[in-house]
C-alpha positions as CSV (number, residue, x, y, z in Angstrom):
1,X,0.0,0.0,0.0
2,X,1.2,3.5,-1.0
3,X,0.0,7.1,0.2
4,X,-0.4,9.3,-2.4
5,X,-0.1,12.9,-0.9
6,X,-1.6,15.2,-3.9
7,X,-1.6,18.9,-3.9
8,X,-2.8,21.1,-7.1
9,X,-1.4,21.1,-10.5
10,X,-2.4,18.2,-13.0
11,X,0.9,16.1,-12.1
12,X,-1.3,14.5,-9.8
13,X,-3.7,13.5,-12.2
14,X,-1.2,11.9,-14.3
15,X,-0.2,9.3,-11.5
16,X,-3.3,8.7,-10.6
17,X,-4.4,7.6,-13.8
18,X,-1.3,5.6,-13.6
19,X,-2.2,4.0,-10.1
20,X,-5.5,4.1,-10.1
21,X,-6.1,0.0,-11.4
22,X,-2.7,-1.4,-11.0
23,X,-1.9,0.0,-7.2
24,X,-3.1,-0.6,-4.0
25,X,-3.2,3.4,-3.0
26,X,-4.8,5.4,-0.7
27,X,-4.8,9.5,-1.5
28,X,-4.5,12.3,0.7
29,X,-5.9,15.1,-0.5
30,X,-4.9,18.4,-0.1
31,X,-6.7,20.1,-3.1
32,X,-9.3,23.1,-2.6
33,X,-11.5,21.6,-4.6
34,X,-11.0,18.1,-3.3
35,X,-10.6,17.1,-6.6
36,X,-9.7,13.2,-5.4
37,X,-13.1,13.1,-3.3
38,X,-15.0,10.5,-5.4
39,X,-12.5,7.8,-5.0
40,X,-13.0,5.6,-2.4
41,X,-9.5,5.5,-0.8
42,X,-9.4,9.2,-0.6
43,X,-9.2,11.0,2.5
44,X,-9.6,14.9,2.9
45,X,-7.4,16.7,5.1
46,X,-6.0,20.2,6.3
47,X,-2.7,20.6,6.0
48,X,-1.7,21.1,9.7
49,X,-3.1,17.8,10.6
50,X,-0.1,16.1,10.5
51,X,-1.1,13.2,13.5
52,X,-4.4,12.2,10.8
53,X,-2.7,12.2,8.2
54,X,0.1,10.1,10.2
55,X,-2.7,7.7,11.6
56,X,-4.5,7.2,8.1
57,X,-1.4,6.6,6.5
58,X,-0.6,3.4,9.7
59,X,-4.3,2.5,9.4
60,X,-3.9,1.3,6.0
61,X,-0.4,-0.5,6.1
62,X,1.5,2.6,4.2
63,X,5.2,2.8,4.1
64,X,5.8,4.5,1.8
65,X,4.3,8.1,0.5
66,X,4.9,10.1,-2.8
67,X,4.6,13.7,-3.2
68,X,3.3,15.3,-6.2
69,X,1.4,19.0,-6.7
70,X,1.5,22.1,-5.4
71,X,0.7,23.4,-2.4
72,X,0.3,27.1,-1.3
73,X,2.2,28.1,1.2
74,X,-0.6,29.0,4.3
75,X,-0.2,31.6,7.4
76,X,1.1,29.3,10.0
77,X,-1.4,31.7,12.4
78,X,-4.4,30.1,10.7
79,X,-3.4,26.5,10.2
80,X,-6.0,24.1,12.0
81,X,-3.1,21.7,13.9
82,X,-4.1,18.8,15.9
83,X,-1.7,17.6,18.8
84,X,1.2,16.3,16.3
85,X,0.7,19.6,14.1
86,X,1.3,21.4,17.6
87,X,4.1,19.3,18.1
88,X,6.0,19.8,14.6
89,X,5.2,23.2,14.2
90,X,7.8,25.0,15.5
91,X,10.3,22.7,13.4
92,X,8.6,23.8,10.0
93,X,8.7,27.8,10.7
94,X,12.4,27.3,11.8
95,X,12.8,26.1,8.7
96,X,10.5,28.2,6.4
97,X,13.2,31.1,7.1
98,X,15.6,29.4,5.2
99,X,13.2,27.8,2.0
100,X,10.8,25.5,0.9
101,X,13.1,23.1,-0.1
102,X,14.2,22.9,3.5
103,X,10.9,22.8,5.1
104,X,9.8,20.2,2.6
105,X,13.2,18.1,4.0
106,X,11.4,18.8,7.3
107,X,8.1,17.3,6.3
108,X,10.1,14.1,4.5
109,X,12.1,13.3,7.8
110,X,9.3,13.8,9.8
111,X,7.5,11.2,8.2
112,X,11.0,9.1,8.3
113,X,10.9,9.3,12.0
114,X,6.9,7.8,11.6
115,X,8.5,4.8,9.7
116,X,7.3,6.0,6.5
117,X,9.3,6.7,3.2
118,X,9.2,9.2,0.7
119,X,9.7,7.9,-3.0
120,X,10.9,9.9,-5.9
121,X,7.2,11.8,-7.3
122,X,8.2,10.3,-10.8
123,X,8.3,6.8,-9.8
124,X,5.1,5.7,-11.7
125,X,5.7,8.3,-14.3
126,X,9.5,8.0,-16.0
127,X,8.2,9.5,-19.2
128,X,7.3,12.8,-17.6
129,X,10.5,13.4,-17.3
130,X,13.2,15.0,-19.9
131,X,16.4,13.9,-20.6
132,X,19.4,16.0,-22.2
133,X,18.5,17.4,-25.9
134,X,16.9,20.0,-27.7
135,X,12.9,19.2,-28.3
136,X,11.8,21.2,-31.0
137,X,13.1,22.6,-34.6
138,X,13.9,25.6,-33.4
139,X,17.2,26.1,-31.4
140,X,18.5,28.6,-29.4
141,X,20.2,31.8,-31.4
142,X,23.5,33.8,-29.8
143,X,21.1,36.0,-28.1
144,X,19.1,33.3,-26.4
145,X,22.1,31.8,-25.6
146,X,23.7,34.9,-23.4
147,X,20.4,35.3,-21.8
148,X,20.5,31.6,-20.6
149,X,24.1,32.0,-19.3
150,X,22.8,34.7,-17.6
151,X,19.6,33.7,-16.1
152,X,21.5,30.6,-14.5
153,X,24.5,32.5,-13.5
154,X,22.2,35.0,-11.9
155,X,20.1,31.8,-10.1
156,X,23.3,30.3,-9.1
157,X,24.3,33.4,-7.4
158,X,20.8,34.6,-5.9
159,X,19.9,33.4,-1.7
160,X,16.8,33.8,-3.4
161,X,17.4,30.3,-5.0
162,X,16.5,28.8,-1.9
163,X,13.1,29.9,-2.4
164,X,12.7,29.6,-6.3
165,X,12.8,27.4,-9.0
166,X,12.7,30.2,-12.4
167,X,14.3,33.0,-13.6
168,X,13.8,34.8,-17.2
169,X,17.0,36.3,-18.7
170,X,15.8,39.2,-21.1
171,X,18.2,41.5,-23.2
172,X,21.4,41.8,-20.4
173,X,18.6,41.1,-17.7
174,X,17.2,38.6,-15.2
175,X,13.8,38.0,-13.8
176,X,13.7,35.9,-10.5
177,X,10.6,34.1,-9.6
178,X,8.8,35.3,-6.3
179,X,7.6,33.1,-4.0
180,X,3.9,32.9,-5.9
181,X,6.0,31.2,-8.4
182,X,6.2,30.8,-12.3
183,X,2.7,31.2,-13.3
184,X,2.8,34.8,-11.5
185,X,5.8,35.9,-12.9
186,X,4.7,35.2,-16.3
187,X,1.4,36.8,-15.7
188,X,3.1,39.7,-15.1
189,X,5.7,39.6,-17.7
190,X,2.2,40.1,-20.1
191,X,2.3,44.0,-19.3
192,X,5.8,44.4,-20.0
193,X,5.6,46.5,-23.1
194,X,9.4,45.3,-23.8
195,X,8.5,41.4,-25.1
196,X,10.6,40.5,-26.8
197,X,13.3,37.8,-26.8
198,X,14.1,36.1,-23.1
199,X,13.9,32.4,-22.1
200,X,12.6,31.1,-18.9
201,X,15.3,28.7,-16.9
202,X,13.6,26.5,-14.6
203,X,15.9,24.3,-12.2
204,X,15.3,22.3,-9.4
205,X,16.0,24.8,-5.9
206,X,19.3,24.5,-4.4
207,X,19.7,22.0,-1.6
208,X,16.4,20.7,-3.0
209,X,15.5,16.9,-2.1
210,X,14.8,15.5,-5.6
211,X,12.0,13.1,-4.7
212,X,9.6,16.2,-4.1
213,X,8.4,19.0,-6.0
214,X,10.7,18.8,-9.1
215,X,10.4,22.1,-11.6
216,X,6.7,20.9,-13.3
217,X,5.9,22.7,-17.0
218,X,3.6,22.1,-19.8
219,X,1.5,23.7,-22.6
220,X,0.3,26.0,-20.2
221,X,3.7,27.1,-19.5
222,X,4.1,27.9,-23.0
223,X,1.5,29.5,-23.9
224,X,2.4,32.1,-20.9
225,X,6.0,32.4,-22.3
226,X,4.5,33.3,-25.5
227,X,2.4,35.6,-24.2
228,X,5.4,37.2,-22.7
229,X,7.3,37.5,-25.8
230,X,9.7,34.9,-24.5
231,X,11.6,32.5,-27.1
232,X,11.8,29.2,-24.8
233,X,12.2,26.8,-22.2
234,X,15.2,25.6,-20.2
235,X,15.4,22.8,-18.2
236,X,18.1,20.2,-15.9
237,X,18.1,16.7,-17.6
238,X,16.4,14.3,-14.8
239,X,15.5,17.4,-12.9
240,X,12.0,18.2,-14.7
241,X,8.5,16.7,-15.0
242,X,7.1,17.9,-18.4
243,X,3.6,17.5,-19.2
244,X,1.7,17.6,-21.9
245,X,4.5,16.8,-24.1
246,X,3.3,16.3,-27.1
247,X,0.6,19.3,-27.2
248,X,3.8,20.9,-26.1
249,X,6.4,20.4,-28.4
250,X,3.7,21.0,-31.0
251,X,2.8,24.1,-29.8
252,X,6.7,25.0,-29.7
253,X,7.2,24.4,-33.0
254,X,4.0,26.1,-34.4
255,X,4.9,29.5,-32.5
256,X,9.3,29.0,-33.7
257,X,10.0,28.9,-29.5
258,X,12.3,26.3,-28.4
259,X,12.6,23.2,-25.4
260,X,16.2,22.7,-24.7
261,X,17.4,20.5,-21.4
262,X,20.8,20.5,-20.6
C-alpha cells in the first residue's frame, strides 16, 4: 500500500491515472476543490493535521508516501493543527526562514521518523521526465544563448534560489521568480511592453530533495511564455516533470519557440 499525498497542479492526475487499477493506494488530498473526493480510498485533510494524516497513512499498512502537486504556502497563524501539528510546528517555521526546499526536507524526515518513506514523485511516471536534448526545430540563437548564461549564472548566485525554481533572462537582464512562483511571474511579464526575446530557466532549488516537487511545466507554461514575448524553455536533464509533451512540443514548433534540457 502506497500514500499518495496530492496537492494542485495536473501532475497528480497523471499518477493517478497511472495507479489508479494497477496499485493498491490510498490518496490524501490536499486540493481546494477536493478534486480526489470521489475515489473511495481518498481522505480529505488540512494541512496542519499532521497526526491524521500520520494515523491514516498506519491504518492502512503505508510505508511509503509520494509527493506530487502544489501546495500554497498558508499563514502558520491560521493552520488548524491537531496535537502532532502542535508538536511539529515549531520545526517547519524554523525552517520556512531558510526555504521551501528545507521545510519540505522537514516534512520528509518527519514522516521518516513515523516509519514512512518518501519515493521519488516520478516513480510511476519516467516518461514525464526529460532527458538531455533540444525538443523542438527551433534552437536557441547567440542572443538566447547569453540570456540563458545569464539567467542561470544570476540563479546560481541569488539566496533567493532557496526559495525559487525560475528566472527569465531578457536582453542583459534577469527576472527571478517570487515566492507565488512561475505562473505569476509570467502573468506579469504580459504587461511588459518590452517582449521580446528572453527564455525562462527552470531548475530544481538548491539543496532541494529531488524526490519532491521537481520544476513541473507544460503547454500551459508555454502558452504564458509566449504571451510574454519569450523564445523558450530551459530545463536540468532528470531534474523536470514535463507535461503535456506532445501538445507541447507541437505548440513549440507552431509558434518558432524552443525546449532545450541541458
Amino acid at each position: 500500500m502506497i500514500g499518495l499525498i496530492f496537492g494542485e497542479t495536473d501532475f497528480p492526475k497523471y499518477i493517478y491515472k497511472k495507479v489508479k487499477s494497477k496499485k493498491k493506494y490510498i490518496i490524501i488530498d490536499l486540493t481546494k476543490k477536493k478534486f480526489f473526493k470521489k475515489d473511495k480510498n481518498s481522505y480529505s485533510v488540512s494541512v496542519g493535521q499532521f497526526g491524521k494524516i500520520i494515523s491514516i497513512l498506519k491504518e492502512n499498512n503505508c510505508k511509503k508516501v509520494l509527493f506530487a502537486g502544489k501546495v500554497s504556502k498558508p499563514k502558520f497563524s491560521k493552520l488548524k493543527l491537531d496535537l502532532k501539528g502542535v508538536y511539529y510546528i515549531s520545526k517547519i517555521i524554523k525552517k520556512s526562514k531558510i526555504g521551501d526546499a528545507a521545510v519540505l526536507k522537514t516534512i520528509i524526515n518527519i514522516f521518516k521518523k513515523e516509519g514512512i518513506k518518501t519515493i521519488n514523485s516520478t516513480f510511476f511516471t519516467p516518461e514525464l521526465n526529460f532527458s538531455r536534448g533540444n525538443y523542438t526545430k527551433y534552437k536557441p540563437d547567440n542572443i538566447d544563448k547569453r540570456d540563458i548564461k545569464n539567467a542561470i549564472k544570476f540563479l546560481n548566485k541569488s539566496k533567493a534560489y532557496n526559495y525559487i525554481q525560475a528566472a527569465v533572462g531578457r536582453n542583459n537582464t534577469v527576472i527571478l521568480e517570487k515566492q507565488k512562483g512561475t505562473q505569476d511571474m509570467l502573468e506579469n511579464m504580459k504587461k511588459n511592453k518590452n517582449k521580446k526575446n528572453g527564455v525562462l530557466v527552470k531548475f530544481p532549488k538548491k539543496k532541494q530533495d529531488k524526490r519532491v516537487d521537481l520544476p513541473t511545466i507544460g503547454l500551459h507554461t508555454l502558452k504564458q511564455c509566449k504571451s510574454a514575448g519569450l523564445k523558450g524553455i530551459v530545463l536540468k536533464h532528470k531534474d523536470n516533470i514535463f507535461l503535456n509533451k506532445i501538445e507541447a512540443i507541437k505548440f513549440a514548433n507552431k509558434n518558432k519557440m524552443f525546449i532545450l534540457v541541458k
